[in-house]
N, C-alpha and C positions, 0 to 999 in steps of 0.2 A: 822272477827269481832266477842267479843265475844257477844252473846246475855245477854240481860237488866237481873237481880236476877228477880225469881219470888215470891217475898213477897209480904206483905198486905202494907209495906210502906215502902218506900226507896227514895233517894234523889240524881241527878246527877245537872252538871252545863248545862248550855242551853246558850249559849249567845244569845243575839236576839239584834233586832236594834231600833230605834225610829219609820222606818214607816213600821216594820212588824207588821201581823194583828194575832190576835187571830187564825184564821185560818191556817197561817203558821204555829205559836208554835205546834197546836195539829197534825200537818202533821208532824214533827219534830218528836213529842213525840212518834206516832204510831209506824213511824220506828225504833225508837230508840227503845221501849218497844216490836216490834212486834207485836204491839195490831190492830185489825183494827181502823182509823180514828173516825167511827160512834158511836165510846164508849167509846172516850176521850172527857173527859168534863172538861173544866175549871171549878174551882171553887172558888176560892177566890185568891186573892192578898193583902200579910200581909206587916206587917213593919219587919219582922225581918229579917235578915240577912242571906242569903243562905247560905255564910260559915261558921259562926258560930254558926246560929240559935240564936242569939241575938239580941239585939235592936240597929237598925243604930242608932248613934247620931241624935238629932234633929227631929228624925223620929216618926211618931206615931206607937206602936206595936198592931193596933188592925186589923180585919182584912176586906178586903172589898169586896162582892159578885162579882162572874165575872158570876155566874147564867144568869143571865137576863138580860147580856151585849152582843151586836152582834159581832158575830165571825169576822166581817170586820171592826172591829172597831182594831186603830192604836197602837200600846205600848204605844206611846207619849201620846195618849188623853187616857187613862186608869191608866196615873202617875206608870208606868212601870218604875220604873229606875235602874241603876248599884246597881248589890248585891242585887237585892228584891227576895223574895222567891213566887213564885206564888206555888199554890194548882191545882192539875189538879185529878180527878177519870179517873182511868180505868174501864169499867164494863164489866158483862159479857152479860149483855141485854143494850137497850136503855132505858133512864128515865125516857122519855114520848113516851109512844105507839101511831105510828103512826096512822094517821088516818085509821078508816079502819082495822084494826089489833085486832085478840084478846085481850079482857085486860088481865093485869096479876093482883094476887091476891093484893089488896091495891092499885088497880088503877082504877077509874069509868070512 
């Protein structure tokens, strides 16, 4: 298999189901990107169209934080549906330094 392009942004298909959870997609995405787990972070879930990058009919195009949503939480109850584009970071650190942990600069 070949491995994910290493750029700042790129886009593949994912299919997912109704009662997979946040936490599956970014075990998904690791392997797929090669990334470890602990530094994919969802991020938002938009109206626009995975394959086209346009506005589904009827759909709203704005977008809605997956931040501060639990990773056990369902596609179904997050309004996940066919064709949605979700936003996921790869980083090369964690977002929030674990407890315990030195800070990094712009984190108290």
């Amino acid at each position: 298999r070949q491995a994910a392009p290493k750029q700042s942004d790129f886009r593949f298909s994912l299919d997912v189901h109704p009662p997979e959870t946040l936490s599956s997609i970014k075990a998904n995405i690791s392997k797929y990107c090669d990334h470890p787990i602990a530094l994919v972070t969802p991020l938002a879930r938009s109206g626009r169209c995975a394959m086209t990058g346009g506005r589904l009919p009827g759909r709203e195009t704005t977008q809605t934080s997956l931040t501060s949503v639990s990773h056990n939480s369902c596609v179904a109850h997050l309004g996940i549906t066919d064709r949605r584009e979700l936003v996921f970071g790869l980083f090369g650190q964690p977002l929030h330094p674990s407890v315990g942990a030195p800070s990094s600069k712009g984190f108290s």
